[in-house]
C-alpha positions in Angstrom: 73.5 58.9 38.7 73.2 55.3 39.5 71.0 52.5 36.3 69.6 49.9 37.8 69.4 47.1 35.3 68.5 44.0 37.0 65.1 42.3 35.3 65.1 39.6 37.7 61.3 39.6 38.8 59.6 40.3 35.1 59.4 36.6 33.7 56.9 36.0 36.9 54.9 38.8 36.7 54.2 38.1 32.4 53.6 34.5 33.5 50.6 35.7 35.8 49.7 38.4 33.3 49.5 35.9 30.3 47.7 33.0 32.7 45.0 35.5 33.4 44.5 36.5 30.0 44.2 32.6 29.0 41.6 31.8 31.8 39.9 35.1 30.7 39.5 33.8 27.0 39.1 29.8 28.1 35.9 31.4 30.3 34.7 33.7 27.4 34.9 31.1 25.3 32.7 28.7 28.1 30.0 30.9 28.9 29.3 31.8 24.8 29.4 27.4 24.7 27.1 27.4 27.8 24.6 29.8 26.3 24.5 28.5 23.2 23.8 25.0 24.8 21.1 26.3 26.6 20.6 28.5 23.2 20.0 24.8 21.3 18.4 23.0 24.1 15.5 25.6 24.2 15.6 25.6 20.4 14.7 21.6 20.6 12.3 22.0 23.0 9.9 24.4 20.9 10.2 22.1 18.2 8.6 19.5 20.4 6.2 21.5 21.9 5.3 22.7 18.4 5.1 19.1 17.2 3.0 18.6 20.0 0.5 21.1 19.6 0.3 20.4 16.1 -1.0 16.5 17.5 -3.6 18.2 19.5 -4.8 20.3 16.5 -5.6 17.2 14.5 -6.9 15.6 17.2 -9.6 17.8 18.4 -10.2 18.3 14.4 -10.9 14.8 14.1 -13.1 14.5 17.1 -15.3 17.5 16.8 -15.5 16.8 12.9 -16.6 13.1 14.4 -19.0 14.8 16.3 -20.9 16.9 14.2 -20.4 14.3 11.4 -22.8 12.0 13.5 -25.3 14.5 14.4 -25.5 15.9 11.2 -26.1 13.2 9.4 -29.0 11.5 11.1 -30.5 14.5 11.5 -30.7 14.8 7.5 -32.0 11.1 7.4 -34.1 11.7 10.0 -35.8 15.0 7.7 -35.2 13.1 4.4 -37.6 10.2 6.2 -40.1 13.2 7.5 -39.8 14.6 3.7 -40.7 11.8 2.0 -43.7 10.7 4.2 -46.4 10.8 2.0 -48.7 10.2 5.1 -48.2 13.6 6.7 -49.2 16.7 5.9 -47.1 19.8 4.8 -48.3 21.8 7.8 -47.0 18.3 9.7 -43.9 17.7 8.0 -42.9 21.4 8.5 -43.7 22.0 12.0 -42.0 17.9 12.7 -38.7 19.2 10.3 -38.3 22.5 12.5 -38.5 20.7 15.6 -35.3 18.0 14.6 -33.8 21.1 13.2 -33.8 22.7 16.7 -33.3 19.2 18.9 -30.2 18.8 16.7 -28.5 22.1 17.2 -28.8 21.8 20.8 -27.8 18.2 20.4 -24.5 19.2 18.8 -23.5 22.0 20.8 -23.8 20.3 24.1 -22.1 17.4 22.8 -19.6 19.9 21.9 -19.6 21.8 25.3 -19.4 19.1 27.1 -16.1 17.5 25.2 -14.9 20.7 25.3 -15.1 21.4 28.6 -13.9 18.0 30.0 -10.8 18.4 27.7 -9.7 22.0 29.2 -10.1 21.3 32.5 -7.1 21.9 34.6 -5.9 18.1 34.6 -6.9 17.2 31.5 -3.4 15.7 29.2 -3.1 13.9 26.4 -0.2 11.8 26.5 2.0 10.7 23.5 3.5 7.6 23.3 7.1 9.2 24.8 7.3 9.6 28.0 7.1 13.5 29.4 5.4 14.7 26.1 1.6 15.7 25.6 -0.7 18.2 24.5 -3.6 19.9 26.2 -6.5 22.4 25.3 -6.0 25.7 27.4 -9.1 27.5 26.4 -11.7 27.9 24.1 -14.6 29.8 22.7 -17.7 29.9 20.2 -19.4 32.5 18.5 -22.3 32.3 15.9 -21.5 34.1 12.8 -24.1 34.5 9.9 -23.0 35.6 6.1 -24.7 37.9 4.7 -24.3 36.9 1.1 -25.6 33.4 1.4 -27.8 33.9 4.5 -26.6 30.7 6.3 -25.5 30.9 9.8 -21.5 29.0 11.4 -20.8 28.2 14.7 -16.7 29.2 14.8 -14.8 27.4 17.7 -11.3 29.5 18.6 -9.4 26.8 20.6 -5.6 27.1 22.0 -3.7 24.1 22.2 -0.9 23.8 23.4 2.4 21.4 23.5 3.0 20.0 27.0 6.8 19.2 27.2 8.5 18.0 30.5 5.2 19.5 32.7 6.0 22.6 30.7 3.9 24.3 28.0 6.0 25.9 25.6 4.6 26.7 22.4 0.8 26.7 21.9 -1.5 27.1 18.6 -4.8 29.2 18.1 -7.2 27.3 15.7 -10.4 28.8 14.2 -12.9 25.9 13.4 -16.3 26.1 12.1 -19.1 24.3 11.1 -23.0 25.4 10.1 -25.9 25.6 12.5 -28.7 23.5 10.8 -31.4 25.1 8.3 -34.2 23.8 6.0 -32.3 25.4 3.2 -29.2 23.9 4.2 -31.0 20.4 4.6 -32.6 20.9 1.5 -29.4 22.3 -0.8 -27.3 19.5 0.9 -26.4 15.9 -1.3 -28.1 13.0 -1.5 -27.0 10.1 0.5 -23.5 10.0 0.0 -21.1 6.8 -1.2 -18.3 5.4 0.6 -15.4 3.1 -0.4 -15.5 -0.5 0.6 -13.0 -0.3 3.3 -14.2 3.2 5.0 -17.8 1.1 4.8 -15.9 -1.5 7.5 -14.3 1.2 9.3 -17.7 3.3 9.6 -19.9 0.2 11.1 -17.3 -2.4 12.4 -19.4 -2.8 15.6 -22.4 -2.2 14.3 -24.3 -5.6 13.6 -27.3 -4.5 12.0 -24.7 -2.9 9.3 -21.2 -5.3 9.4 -21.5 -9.2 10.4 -17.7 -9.5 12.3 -16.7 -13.4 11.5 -14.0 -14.2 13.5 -14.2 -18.4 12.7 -10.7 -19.4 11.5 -13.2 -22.8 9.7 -16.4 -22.5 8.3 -17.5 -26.2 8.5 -20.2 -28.4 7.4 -22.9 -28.7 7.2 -21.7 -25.0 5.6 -22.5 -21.5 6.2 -25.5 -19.9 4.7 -25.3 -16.3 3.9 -27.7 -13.7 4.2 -28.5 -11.6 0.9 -27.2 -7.5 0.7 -25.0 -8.1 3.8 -21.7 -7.1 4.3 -19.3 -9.3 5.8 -16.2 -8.3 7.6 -13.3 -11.2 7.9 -10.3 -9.9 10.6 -8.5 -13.4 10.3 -8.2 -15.8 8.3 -11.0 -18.3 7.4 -11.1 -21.8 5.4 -14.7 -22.7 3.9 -14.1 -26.6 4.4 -17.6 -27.0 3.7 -20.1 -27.1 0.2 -20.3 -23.4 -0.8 -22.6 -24.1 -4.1 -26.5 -23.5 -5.2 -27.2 -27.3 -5.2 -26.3 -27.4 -1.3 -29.1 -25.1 0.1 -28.9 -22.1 -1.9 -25.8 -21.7 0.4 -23.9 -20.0 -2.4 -22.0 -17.0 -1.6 -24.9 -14.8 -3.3 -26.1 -11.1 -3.1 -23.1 -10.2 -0.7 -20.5 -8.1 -0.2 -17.2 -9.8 1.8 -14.3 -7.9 3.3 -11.4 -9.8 4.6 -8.5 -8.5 6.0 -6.1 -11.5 5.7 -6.6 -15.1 3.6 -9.8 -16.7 2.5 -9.8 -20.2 1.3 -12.1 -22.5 -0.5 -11.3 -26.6 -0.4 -14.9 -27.7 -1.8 -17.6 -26.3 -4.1 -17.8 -22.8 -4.3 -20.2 -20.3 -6.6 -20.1 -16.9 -6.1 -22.8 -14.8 -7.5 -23.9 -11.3 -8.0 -21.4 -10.6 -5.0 -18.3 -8.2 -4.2 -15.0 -9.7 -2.3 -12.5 -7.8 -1.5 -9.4 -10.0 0.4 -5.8 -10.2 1.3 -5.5 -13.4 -0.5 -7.6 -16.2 -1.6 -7.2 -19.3 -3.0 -8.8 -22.1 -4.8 -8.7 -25.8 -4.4 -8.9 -28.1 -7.5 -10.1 -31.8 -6.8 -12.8 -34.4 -7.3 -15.0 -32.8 -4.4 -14.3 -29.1 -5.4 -15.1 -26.6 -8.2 -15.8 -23.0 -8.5 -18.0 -20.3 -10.4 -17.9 -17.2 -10.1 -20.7 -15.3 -12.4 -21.6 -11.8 -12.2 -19.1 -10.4 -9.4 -16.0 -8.5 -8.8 -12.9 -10.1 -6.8 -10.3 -7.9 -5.7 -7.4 -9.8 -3.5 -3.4 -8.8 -3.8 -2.6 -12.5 -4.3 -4.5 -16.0 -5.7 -3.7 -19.1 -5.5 -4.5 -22.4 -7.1 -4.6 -26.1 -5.4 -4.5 -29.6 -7.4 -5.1 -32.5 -5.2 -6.5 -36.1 -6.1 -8.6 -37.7 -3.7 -9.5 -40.8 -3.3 -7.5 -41.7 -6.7 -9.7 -40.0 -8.7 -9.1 -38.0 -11.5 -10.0 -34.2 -12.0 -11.8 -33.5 -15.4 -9.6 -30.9 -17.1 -12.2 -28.5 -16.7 -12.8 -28.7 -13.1 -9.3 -27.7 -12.9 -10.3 -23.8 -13.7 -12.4 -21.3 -11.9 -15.5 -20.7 -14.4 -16.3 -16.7 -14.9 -19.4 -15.8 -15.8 -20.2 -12.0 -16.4 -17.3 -11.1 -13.5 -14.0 -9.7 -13.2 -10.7 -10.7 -11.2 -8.6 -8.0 -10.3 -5.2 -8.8 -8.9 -3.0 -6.2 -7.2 0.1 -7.7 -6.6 2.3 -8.3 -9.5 2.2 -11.9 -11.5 5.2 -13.1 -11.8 5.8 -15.4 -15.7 5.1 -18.4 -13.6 2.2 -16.9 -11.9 0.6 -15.2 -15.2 0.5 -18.8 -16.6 -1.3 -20.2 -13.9 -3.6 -17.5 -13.0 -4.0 -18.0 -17.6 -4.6 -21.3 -17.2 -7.0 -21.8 -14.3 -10.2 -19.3 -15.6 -12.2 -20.2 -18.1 -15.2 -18.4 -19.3 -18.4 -20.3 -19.2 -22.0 -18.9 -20.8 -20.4 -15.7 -22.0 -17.3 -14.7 -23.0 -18.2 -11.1 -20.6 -15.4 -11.6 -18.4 -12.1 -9.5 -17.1 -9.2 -10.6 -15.0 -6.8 -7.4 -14.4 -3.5 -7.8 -13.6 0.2 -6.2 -13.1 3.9 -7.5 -14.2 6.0 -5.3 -12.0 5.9 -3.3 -8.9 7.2 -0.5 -10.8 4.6 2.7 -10.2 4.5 3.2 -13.9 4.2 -0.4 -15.1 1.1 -0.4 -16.9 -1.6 -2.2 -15.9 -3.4 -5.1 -18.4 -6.6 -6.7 -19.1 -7.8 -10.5 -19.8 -10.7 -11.7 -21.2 -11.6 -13.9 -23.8 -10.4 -11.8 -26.7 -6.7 -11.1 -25.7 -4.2 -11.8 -22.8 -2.6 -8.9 -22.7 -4.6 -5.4 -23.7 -2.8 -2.2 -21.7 -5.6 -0.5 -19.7 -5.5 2.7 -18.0 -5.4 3.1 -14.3 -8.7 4.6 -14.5 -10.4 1.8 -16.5 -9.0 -0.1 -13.8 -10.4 1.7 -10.8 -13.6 1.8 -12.5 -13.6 -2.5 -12.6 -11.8 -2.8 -9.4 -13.5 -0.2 -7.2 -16.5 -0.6 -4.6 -18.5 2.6 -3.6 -21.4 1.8 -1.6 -24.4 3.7 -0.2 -23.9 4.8 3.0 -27.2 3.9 5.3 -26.4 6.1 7.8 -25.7 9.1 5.2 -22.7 10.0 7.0 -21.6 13.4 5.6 -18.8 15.9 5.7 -21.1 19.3 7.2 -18.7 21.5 6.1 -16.5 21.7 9.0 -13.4 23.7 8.7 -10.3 25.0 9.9 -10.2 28.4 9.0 -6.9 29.9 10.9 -3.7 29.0 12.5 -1.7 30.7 14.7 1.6 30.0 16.6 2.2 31.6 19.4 
């Protein structure tokens, strides 16, 4: 019997044996990479869709709450007026109440419809600032739902919204909003004319003149500016009173006022503010023979003040004409002081006719650096940050009695 032994042949053949198994693995290992890119990729995507539809939510939160807000609210001013009218008759008032009651449910509801509507039609995106990315309301729907405990009827909006990413809409949200219908009881159970902070006041009525006078004058010149008492004044820029601001120049004092200003105001002459509120960015004072200041029974709030000394005409400033006289009022600074600063803002008020007076202030920008209290009576007294809120704070009466109906997001859902 013949062996055959020769091998030649075998190194080729487990050379293509072990190449295929290596492309095999390399091209297991590439498709699990592939997937798993595409795997992450769609991962990233639903995030931004999600992020997007979350956008949406608060967006068509904030304008329907804007909507009823508005209704709402002059329709209780409206009633409150018809209540209070001794003129009319109760048969009168009732049947004139019933009727706004009814005008204003129809008035919100198609105001509603009609945003609604426009904002789910087929077209209709809202674009974010980058590029490819927006939101959209697919579809909504209203139902009138009345407790039985209380007795008081809701409106409940379901709206989708969903997250528009790259023309495709990935991830979308179900919100349940609602809001009441409007009721004599509810009129008459809701509050009283509500308050607002000083700055919501601006944000309320910017372009409203009968409510905010907009001064955009970078110089208020002679012969001077003359006020009109219980008016708010917004100031966007920044504004120099080069002109006589005092009771001896045509009662043009800044009296019976309340002054918003977003960036610096300055005073280079005569300035007495009375029975007034100013809230500013910063505002300084100017020291010389043709300039003093009062300030008597108001609050000033600014984040930094500032003090000029100037000689004119070679004449001398009395030493008291170098300080801003307080009267009854309080200065509240928001910025820290630094040693330098505390001496100066310490050295330029004086009290006048009474020794009523506070200036609040803070040392460091640390969040638990305690906040003190001037007056006549000690430099440096710790106050709370509620004592200070309660000097420093402006709530005023809203005219319009804008006020939360009780709207509210009762459900989310990601789908």
């Amino acid at each position: 019997m013949t062996n055959y032994l020769n091998q030649k042949g075998y190194t080729l053949l487990l050379t293509l044996v072990l190449v295929v198994l290596l492309l095999m693995l390399t091209a297991s290992f590439t498709i699990a990479s592939m997937n798993q890119q595409k795997q992450v990729s769609k991962t990233d995507d639903s995030f931004v869709s999600t992020s997007l539809a979350e956008m949406g939510v608060e967006y068509y939160q904030n304008r329907l709450e804007t909507i009823i807000s508005g209704h709402y609210s002059k329709a209780l001013l409206e009633i409150k007026t018809i209540q209070n009218n001794s003129t009319l008759s109760a048969e009168t008032k009732a049947t004139e109440i019933a009727s706004k009651i009814t005008t204003y449910n129809t008035l919100i509801n198609t105001d509603i419809t009609n945003f609604l509507n426009a904002e789910s039609a087929s077209a209709a995106l809202r674009e974010v600032a980058t590029a490819n990315r927006a939101y959209k309301l697919q579809s909504y729907s209203k139902e009138e739902v009345t407790d039985a405990t209380s007795g008081f009827t809701r409106y409940v909006l379901t709206l989708k919204v969903a997250g528009v990413f790259d023309a495709t809409v990935t991830r979308s949200i179900d919100m349940k909003m609602s809001y009441p219908k409007l009721s004599l009881p509810l009129i008459n159970g809701s509050p009283t004319l509500p308050t607002i902070s000083f700055d919501d006041y601006k944000d309320l009525y910017i372009n409203d003149p009968s409510k905010v006078t907009v001064l955009n004058v970078p110089t208020i010149s002679n012969p001077g500016f003359s006020f009109t008492d219980n008016t708010f004044y917004y100031f966007p820029i920044t504004v120099t009173f080069d002109s006589q601001q005092f009771n001896s120049q045509q009662n043009k004092d800044l009296g019976n006022i309340k002054v918003l200003a977003a960036d610096g105001v300055f005073f280079l002459k005569h300035v007495r503010i009375d029975n007034s509120f100013l809230k500013v960015k910063t505002i300084s004072f100017t020291f010389s023979s043709n300039a003093k200041s009062d300030i008597l029974n108001s609050t000033l709030v600014t984040n930094t003040i500032g003090f000029t000394l100037e000689n004119t005409n070679g004449n001398n400033i009395k030493e008291d004409d170098k300080r801003v006289t307080l009267i009854n009022s309080n200065v509240c600074i928001e910025s820290p002081l630094s040693s330098s600063a505390f001496s100066q803002v310490k050295s330029s008020f004086k009290h006048g006719d009474s020794s009523n007076y506070k200036v609040i202030y803070k040392l460091s920008n640390d969040v638990n650096a305690p906040w003190y209290q001037m007056t006549a009576a000690s430099d440096q007294t710790v106050i709370t940050q509620q004592q200070k809120d309660t000097v420093c704070n402006l709530t005023i009466t809203d005219p319009n009695g804008v006020i939360d109906p009780g709207t509210s997001i009762e459900e989310i859902n990601y789908n």
